[in-house]
C-alpha positions in Angstrom: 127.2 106.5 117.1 128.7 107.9 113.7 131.3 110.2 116.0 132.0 107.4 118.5 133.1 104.8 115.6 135.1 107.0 113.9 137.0 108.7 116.8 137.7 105.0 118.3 138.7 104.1 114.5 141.5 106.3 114.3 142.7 105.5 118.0 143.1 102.0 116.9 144.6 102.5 112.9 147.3 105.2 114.9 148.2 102.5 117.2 148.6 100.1 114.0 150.6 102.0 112.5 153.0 103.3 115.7 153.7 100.0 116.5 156.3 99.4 114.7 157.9 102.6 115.5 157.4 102.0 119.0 159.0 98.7 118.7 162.2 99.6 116.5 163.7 102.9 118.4 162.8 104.6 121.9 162.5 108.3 123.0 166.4 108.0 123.5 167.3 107.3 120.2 168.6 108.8 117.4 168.8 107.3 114.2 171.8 108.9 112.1 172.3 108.3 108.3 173.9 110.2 105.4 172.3 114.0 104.7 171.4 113.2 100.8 169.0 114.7 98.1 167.3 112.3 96.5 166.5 112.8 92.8 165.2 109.2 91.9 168.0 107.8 89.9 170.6 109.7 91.6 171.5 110.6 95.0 173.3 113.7 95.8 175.4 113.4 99.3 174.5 117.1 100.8 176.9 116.5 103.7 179.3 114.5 105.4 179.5 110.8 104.9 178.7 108.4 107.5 182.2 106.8 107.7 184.2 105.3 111.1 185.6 108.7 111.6 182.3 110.2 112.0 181.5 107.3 114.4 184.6 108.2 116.3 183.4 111.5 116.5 180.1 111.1 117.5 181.4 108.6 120.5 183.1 111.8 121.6 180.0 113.8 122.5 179.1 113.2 126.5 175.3 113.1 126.1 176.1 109.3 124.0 175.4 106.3 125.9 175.7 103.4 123.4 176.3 103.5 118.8 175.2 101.1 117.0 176.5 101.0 112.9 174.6 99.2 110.5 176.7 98.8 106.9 174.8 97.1 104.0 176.7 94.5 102.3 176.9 96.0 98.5 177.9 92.1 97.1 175.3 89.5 96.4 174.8 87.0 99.2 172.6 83.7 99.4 171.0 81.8 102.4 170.8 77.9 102.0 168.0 76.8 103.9 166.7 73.4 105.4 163.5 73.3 106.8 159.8 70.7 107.3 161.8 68.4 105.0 162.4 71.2 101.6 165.9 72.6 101.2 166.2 75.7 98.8 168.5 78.8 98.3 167.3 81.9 97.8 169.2 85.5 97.9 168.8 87.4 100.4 170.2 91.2 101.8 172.7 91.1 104.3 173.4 93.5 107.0 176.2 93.8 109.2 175.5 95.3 112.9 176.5 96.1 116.2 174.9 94.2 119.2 173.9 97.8 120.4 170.7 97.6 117.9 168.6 95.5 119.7 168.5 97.8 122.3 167.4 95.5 125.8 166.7 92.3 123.2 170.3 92.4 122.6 173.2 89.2 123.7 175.5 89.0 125.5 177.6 88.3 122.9 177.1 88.5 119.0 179.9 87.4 117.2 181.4 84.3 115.4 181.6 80.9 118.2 182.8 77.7 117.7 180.6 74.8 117.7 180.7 71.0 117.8 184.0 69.5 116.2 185.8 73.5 115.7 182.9 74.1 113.3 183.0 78.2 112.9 179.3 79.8 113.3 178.3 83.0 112.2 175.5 84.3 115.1 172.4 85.7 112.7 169.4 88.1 113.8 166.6 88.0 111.7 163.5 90.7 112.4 160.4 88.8 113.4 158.5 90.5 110.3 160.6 87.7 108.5 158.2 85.1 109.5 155.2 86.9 108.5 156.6 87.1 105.1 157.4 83.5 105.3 153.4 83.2 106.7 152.0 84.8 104.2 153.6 83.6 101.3 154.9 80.7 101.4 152.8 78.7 104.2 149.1 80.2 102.9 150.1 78.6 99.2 151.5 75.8 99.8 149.7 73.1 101.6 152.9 70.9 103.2 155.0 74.0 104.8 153.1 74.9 108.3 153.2 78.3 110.0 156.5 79.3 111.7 156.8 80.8 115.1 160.0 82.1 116.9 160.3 79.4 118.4 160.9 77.8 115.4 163.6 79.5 114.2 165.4 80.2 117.3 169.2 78.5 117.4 168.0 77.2 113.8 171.0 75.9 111.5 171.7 77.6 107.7 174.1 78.1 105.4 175.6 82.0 104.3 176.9 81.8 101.1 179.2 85.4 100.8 179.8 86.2 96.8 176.8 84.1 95.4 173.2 84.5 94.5 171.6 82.1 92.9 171.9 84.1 89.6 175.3 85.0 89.2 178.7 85.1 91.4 181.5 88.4 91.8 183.0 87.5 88.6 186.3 84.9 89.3 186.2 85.6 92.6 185.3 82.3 95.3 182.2 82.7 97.2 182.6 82.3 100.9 180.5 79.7 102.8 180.0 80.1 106.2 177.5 78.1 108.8 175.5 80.3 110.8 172.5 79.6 113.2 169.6 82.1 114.5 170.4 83.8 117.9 168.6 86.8 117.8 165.0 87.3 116.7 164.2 91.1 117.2 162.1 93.8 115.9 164.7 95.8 115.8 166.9 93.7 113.5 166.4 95.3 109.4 163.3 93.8 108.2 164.4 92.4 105.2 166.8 90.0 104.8 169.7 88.6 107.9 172.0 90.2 109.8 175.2 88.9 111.2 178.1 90.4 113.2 179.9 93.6 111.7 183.4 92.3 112.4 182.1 89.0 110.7 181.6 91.4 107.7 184.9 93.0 107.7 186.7 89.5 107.4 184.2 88.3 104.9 184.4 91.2 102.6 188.5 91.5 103.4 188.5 87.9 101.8 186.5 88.6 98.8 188.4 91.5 97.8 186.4 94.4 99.5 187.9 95.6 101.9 185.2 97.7 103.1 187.1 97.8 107.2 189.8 100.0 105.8 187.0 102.9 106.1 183.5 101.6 106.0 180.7 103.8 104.9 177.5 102.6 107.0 173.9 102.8 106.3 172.5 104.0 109.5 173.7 104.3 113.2 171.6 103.9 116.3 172.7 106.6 118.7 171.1 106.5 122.3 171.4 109.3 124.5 172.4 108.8 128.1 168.2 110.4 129.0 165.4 111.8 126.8 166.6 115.5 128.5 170.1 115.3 126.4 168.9 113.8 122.8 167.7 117.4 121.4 171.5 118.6 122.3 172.7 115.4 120.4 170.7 115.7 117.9 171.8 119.5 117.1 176.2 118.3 117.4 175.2 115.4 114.5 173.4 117.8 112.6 176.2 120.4 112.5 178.4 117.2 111.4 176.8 117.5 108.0 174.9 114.1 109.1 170.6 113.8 109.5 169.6 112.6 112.9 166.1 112.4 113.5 164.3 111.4 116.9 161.5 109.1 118.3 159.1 111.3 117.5 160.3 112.2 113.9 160.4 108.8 112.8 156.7 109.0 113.1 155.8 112.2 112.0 155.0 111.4 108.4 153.0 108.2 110.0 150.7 110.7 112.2 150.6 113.0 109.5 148.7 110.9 107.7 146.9 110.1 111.2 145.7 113.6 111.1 144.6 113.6 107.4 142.5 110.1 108.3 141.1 112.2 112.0 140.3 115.4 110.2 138.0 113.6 107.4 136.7 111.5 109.7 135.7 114.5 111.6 134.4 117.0 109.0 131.9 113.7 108.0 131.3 113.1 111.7 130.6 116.8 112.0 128.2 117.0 109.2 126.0 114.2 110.2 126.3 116.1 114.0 124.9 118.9 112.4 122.2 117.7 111.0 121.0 116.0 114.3 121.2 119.3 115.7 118.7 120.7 112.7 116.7 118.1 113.6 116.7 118.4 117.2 116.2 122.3 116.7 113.1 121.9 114.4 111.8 119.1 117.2 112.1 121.8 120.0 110.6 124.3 117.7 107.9 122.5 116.9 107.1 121.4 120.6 107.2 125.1 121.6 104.9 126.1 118.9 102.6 123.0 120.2 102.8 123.8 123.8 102.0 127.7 123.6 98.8 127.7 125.4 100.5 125.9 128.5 103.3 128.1 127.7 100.9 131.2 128.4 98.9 129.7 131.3 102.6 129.1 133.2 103.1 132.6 132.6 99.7 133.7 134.1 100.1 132.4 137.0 103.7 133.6 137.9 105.7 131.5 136.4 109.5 133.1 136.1 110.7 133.0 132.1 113.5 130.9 133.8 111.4 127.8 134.5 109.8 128.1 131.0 113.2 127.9 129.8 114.7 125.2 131.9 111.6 123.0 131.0 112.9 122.7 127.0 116.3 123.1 127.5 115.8 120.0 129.9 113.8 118.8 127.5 116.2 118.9 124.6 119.7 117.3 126.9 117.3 114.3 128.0 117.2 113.9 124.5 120.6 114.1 123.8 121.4 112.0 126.8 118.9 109.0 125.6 120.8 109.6 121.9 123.8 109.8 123.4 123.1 106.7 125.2 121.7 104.5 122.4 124.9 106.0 120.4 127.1 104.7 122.6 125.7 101.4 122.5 125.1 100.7 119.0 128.3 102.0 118.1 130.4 99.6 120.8 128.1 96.7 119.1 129.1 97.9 115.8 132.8 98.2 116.6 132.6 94.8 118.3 131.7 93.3 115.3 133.8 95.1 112.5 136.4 94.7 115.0 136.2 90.9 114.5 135.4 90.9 110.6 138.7 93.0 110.2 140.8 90.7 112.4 139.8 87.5 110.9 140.6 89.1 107.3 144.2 90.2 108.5 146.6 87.0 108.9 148.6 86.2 112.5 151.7 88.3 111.9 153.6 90.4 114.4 152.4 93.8 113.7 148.5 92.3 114.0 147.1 94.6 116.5 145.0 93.6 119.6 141.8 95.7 118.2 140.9 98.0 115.8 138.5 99.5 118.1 140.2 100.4 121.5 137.5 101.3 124.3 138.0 103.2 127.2 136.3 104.6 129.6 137.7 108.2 128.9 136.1 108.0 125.5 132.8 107.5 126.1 132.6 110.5 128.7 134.1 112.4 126.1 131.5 111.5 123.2 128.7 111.8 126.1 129.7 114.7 126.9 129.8 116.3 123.3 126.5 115.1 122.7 125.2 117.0 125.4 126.8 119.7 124.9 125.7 120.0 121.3 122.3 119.1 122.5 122.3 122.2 125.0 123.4 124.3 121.6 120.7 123.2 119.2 118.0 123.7 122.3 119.0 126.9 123.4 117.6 129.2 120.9 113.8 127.4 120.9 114.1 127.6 124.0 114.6 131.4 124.9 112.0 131.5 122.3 109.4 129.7 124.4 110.8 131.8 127.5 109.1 135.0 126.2 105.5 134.1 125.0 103.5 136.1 126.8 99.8 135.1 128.6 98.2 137.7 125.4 100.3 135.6 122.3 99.4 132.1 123.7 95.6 132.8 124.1 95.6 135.0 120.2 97.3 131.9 119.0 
């Protein structure tokens, strides 16, 4: 039961935790930024910087198939908001991106429109973990705001301010207010914060004085690879730029890492208390040998080959295990049934919530019933050789 709930409990935490992953990049893509050393409060660039002329570059290489650039605005920028009858302003990060990012979610177009009476909008994509921020804050406190769903926010109205928080402004320079409106709701949109299109961004920042298009440094660039068979080769020609590219899998690695430190605790407990059950299962045997030694002798009297003798305990001991195995099994689906439940009520409805903590499957349970007879065969088959050898003479003395 023990072995079953934990081994189903790490399935179901790795699938938590991959989601994301899954849901932000694809076995095709590379995600490229700057190749720094980190020391805290300083950051040392180890490499070669991120610019359009490494873009250019990189669009070069046959095995590319789409870039997307993500550049950070570096100015502060505020979002005016109107929404269930409140209006407020609040700061918020602003990224500027290619269409390319949101890989199959992506528009047809993503770039400034004219709407209504040659009223200029600015397109924005916001990451769907926005609204389970908004969930969990601001709707669980205060009474009067409901829950929002995408559908809520999609082709929803606000105002960009460019220039201006709500603290302080860039100095004697204008802020820049722009209307914008929700077109793209995407996991693969930054988490944190809007994003709008990166042309929008070069005339914005042109007209407050940074002009960032001359020779913008980016953040990040999404790279996909024309197959999975050519991103290794890709990978290795950005690298040799002076520019980290990691893969799919990479992205992850720290995320299983951790997988593995949760799976291999799980199972050195799971494998003590298996151990145990197999002293205990060993003494049992043992102890109906020792109990059985008279019948023992009078099988062997009258011709009874040592390998029946044996067969009769070691049988003995895997219907055991298959009855433990059996009530294992079932407990422990009850068991997960029901923490499965308590966990998901505690966890709020945001994007990320998985299906189940406890994923079943068939495959699973033959592989925990087959352990536990296996181990069962283990712990019997000493006692059992044991009992194969008593002879007619020992049983009667004893």
């Amino acid at each position: 039961m023990v072995l079953f709930l934990f081994f189903v409990f790490s399935e179901g935490i790795q699938d938590f935790l991959l989601r994301p992953i899954r849901e932000t990049t694809s076995p095709e893509t590379l995600i490229v930024s700057n190749d720094y050393f980190s020391l805290g409060f300083l950051d040392i660039n180890q490499g070669k910087t991120l610019d359009q002329e490494a873009i250019d570059e990189i669009k070069t290489f046959p095995e590319v198939k789409n870039v997307a650039r993500v550049l950070t605005l570096d100015y502060p920028s505020s979002l005016k908001v109107w929404m269930f009858g409140f209006t407020f302003e609040t700061d918020t990060p602003v990224y500027a991106v290619d269409k390319e990012i949101f890989g199959l979610d992506q528009p047809d177009e993503f770039k400034e429109f004219i709407r209504g009476e040659d009223e200029i909008m600015v397109p924005i994509a916001v990451s769907p973990y926005i609204i389970d921020v908004f969930n969990s804050s601001l709707a669980e406190t205060v009474k009067e705001i409901p829950h929002l769903k995408a559908e809520n926010l999609q082709d929803k109205r606000f105002q960009l301010i460019f220039g201006k928080s709500t603290v302080f402004t860039l100095g004697d320079t204008e802020p820049i207010y722009r209307s914008a409106q929700i077109k793209v709701i995407s996991p693969r949109a930054p988490p944190l914060g809007v994003s709008i299109p990166i042309e929008t961004a070069f005339d914005v920042s042109e007209k407050l004085g940074r002009k960032i298009n001359e020779n913008p440094s980016f953040s990040q660039a999404y790279i996909e690879a024309n197959n999975v068979d050519e991103v290794k080769s890709l990978q290795e020609k950005i690298t040799t730029m002076g520019l980290k590219a990691k893969t799919f899998g990479e992205v992850g690695e720290e995320i299983l890492t951790l997988i593995l430190s949760l799976r291999v605790t799980l199972l050195l407990t799971a494998t003590l208390i298996i151990f145990v059950s197999l002293l205990s299962m060993f003494s049992l045997i043992s102890v109906s040998v020792i109990e059985q030694k008279q019948t023992i002798g009078i099988l062997n009297s009258i011709g009874a080959p040592k390998g029946t003798i044996f067969a009769i305990f070691i049988t003995q001991g895997v219907i055991l295990g298959a009855i433990g195995a059996f009530l294992g099994l079932f407990i422990g689906t009850f068991f997960s049934i029901v923490l499965d439940n308590f966990i998901l009520s505690k966890i709020p409805d945001i994007s990320i919530k998985p299906e189940t903590f406890f994923p079943l499957s068939l495959n699973i349970f033959l592989w925990i019933f087959a352990v536990v007879i296996l181990a069962s065969f283990v712990a019997t088959l000493f006692p059992a050789r044991k009992s194969a050898k008593i002879s007619p003479l020992e049983a009667i003395v004893n």
